[in-house]
Phi, psi and omega in degrees: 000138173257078196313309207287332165307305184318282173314341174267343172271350182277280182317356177245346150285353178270338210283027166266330198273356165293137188103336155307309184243193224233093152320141188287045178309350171311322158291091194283342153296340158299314194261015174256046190257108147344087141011281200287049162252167193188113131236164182190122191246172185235113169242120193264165176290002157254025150094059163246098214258120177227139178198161167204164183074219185258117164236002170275324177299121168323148159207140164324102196268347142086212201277335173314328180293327188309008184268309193282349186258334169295291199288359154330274171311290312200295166279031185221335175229004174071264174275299169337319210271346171275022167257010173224352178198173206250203155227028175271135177282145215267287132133026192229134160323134168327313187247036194302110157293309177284000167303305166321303192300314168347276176299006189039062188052014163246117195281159233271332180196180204254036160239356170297172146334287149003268193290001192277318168254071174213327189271308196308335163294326195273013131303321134320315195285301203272343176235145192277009153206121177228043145261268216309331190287293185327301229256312194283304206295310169274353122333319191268336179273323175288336159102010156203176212248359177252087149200144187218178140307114170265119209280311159015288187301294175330308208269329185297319189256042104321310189284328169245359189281025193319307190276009167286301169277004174275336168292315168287316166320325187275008181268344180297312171319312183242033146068058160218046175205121172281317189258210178271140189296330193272316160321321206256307188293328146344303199272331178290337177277311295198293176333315193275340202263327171349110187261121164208151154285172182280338175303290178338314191277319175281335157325312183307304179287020166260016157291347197224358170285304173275032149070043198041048179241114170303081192341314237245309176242037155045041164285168163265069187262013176211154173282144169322329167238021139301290170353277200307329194269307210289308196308350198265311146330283168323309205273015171227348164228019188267020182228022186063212183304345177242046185289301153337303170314321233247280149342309174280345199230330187234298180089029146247161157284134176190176152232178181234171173210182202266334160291336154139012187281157159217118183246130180222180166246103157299127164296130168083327191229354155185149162239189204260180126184123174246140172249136179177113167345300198292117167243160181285163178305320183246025174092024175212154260263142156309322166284323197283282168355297178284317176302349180267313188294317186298344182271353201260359191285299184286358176240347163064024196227117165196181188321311165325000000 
């Protein structure tokens, strides 16, 4: 197949859609982000790197970490951590509160907010520095060492993140919070604020390619059928409200984020990870959205 084409005709059919969406100024360090930008890399499972654009530019991947920090957690504490937040797809906006109040502090699956900070507490809870834990874990999976904390981003949704800490207090409320609220959204801004390119990020996802063995030094670090539930997870909640869309229009499992990233996947055979600033009405990136549906639409290959 010839990927490289494939990918220079995709970018030349998304590039109408500059302008359709929004930058993410809610975050105000998000919104002095350049608008017209589009990478997009292909990592195939026998370690073959395909990219066009800015696939080298660093970006806030924003809720894509809520994927590495679950499969983290997911292996350190196994079965247990689903006794604090569900799987069920939420079909309610990433931060719903009255979603919360609902569910009695349990949140419906662990890429919303909500759930996103009940695992970054058990992620507090289980390592004694778990921002550098964050940092060793995506080093080891991207297969480098340049990726740090942007702290800027870090300190902007400190600063504006109301409804982030009106979510932790209420998981405090309802003994679904272990540590201090201020520790655990410290290390979740921080998670989030997290800088990578898409090549760096598809790399990071051939971890759930390989069915949770790590390509490059061939660890085991999630059992075949952790794999199989997160990779299960991804293809049903991993778009906020527009997981369904997602499914039905690209037909992987993946996530998104607020920076404008989208990183997805074929199981055995390969992944994905796209960029583009401009998001859409419920928070994913307008361009990366149609560039994920023409390729698995023209390569004829997704779950589906």
């Amino acid at each position: 197949m010839n990927y490289p084409q494939i990918l220079q005709d995709i970018a030349r059919e998304v590039s109408s859609l500059y302008g359709q969406g929004k930058v993410a100024d809610y975050i105000p360090e998000l919104g002095k982000v350049s608008p017209r930008q589009f990478g997009f890399c292909l990592h195939t499972r026998d370690g073959q790197v395909f990219t066009h654009g800015d696939s080298d530019v660093k970006f806030s991947i924003q809720s894509i970490s809520k994927v590495f920090t679950l499969s983290l957690v997911f292996a350190h504490l196994g079965e247990a951590m689903w006794k604090r937040v569900g799987v069920e797809p939420s079909g309610n906006a990433f931060n719903s509160l009255m979603q919360l109040e609902y569910e009695k502090g349990i949140p419906r699956n662990p890429l919303i907010n909500a759930g996103a900070l009940v695992v970054t507490d058990m992620l507090v809870s289980t390592f004694r520095d778990p921002k550098a834990e964050i940092l060793r874990y995506l080093h080891l999976l991207s297969g480098s060492n340049d990726i740090q904390f942007n702290e800027s981003v870090a300190e902007s949704e400190r600063k504006t993140g109301y409804r982030n800490f009106a979510l932790g207090y209420f998981l405090k409320s309802f003994v679904n919070l272990e540590n201090d609220v201020d520790q655990v959204l410290d290390v979740y801004f921080h998670q989030c604020s997290v800088e990578m390119s898409c090549k760096e990020l598809a790399a990071a996802m051939q971890l759930f390619v390989h069915h949770g063995v790590e390509p490059n030094t061939q660890q085991r670090l999630l059992t075949m059928s952790q794999t199989k539930r997160l990779n299960a997870v991804m293809q049903t909640c991993g778009f906020y409200d527009e997981a369904g869309e997602f499914t039905f229009a690209v037909g992987l499992p993946g996530k998104s984020g607020v920076g404008g990233g989208i990183a997805a996947l074929l199981p055995g055979h390969y992944s994905l990870a796209v960029w583009s600033p401009e998001l859409n009405k419920k928070g994913n990136s307008v361009l990366g959205m149609k560039a994920l549906e023409l390729f698995t639409t023209m390569t004829g290959r997704s779950v589906f």
